[in-house]
N, C-alpha and C positions, 0 to 999 in steps of 0.2 A: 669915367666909368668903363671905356672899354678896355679892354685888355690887349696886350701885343703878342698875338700867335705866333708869330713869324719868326720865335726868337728857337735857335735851333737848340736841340734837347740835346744831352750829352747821350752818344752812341757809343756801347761797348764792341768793336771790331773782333774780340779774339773771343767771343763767344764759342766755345766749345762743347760737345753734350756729354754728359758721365758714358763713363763705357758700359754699364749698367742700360742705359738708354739704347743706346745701338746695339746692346745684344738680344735687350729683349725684342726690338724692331725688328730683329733677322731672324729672330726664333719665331714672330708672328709671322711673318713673310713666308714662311720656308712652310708651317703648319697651316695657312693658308689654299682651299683649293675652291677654283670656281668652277659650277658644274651648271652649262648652259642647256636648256630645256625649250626646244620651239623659240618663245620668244621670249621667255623666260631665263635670269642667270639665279643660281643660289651658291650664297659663302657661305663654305663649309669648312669649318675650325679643327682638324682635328688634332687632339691632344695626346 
């Protein structure tokens, strides 16, 4: 009844992200601003 975990899983190496993915990441990045307040930070999106 137990099971053998130990048995290693098939890993895909050449995993890549669509360019669709990375652009939208850079466009959040870029419209991303943090505005720090005492001790306070607030993210602020803008579009």
């Amino acid at each position: 009844m137990a099971k053998i975990y130990s048995k290693k899983t098939l890993v895909i190496h050449s995993m890549k992200p669509k360019k669709e993915t990375i652009s939208f990441l850079l466009n959040y990045s870029k419209a991303l601003s943090i505005v720090k307040v005492d001790k306070m930070s607030f993210e602020i999106i803008a579009n």
